[in-house]
N, C-alpha and C positions, 0 to 999 in steps of 0.2 A: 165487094160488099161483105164484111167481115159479119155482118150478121146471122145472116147463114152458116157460118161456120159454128156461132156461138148458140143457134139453136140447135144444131146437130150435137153437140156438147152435151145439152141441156137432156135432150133426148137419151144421152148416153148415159150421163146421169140417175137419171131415172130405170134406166133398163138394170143397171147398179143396183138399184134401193131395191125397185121391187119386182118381184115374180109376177108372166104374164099374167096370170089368173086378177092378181091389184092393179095393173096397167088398164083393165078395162074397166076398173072401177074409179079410175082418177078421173075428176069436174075440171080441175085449174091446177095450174101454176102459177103462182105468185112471185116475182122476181122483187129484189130489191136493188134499186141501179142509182148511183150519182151521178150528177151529170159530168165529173173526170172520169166517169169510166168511158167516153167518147162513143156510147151507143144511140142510135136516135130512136126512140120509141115505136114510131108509125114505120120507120124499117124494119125493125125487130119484130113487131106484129103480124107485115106483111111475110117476109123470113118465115115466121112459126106458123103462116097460113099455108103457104109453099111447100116447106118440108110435110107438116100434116096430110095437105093433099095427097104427096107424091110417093112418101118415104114412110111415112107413121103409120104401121101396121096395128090394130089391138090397142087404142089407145083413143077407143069410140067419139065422144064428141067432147076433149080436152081443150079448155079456154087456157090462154092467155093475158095474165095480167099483170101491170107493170105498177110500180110504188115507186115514185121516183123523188129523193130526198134530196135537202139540201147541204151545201156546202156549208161543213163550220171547220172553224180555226180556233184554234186555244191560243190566245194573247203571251205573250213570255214577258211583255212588260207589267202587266195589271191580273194575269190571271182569269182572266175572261173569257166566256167564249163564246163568237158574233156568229150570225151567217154572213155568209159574202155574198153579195150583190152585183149582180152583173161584173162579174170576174174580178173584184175590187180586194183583195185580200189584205183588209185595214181593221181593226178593231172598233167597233161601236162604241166602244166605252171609254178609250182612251186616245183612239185616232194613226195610233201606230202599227204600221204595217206587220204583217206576222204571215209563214209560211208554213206554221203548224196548223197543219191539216190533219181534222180529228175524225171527220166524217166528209163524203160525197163523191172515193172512188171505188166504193161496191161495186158490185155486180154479183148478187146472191139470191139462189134459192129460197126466199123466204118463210113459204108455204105452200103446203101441196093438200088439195082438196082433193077427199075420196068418198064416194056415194056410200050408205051405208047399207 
C-alpha cells in the first residue's frame, strides 16, 4: 500500500515548511491528485487516518482533503484541449487520438489550512 508511504512524505513535508509551534495550528491539507497518479482516494484517507493516529505528533485535529482532477490532453492535430473519458485519449473536437498530456498526473500539496 503505497499510500502510506505517500502520507508519511506529506508529513515530512510539512515538518519542512513549518515550526512545531504552526503544525498545531494546521486545519487541512488539501492535495491535488489526477487520476495517473495511481492513488485511490478512500486509501489515501484511511493512510492519513493511520499515520495521524499512530505517527503524527502536534498536528491536533488535521483534516485530510483530496481535489481530484481531470485528465486533459492538448490535440497536436487541431490544437485543442479535451478531457479524457474513461481512459479514451481521443480529441472532442477533431476525434484524433493524442498522447499529450497536459494535466491529471499531480499529486500536489495544494493548500494547507491554518487556524488563526
Amino acid at each position: 500500500m503505497h499510500e502510506v508511504s505517500l502520507v508519511r512524505t506529506i508529513f515530512r513535508t510539512l515538518e519542512e515548511q513549518f515550526p512545531p509551534e504552526e503544525r498545531a495550528k494546521l486545519k487541512a491539507v488539501q492535495l491535488k491528485i489526477g487520476p495517473l497518479a495511481n492513488v485511490e482516494p478512500i486509501l489515501l484517507q484511511n493512510a492519513f487516518n493511520a499515520v495521524m493516529e499512530e505517527e503524527a505528533q502536534g498536528y491536533g485535529d488535521l483534516q485530510l482533503r483530496v481535489n481530484m482532477i481531470p485528465i486533459l490532453i492538448q490535440c497536436q492535430a487541431c490544437d485543442q484541449q479535451s478531457e479524457v473519458e474513461n481512459y479514451r485519449f481521443v480529441c472532442k473536437n477533431c476525434g484524433e487520438p493524442s498522447g499529450n498530456v497536459v494535466q491529471g498526473n499531480e499529486l500536489l500539496i495544494e493548500l494547507v489550512e491554518m487556524e488563526e
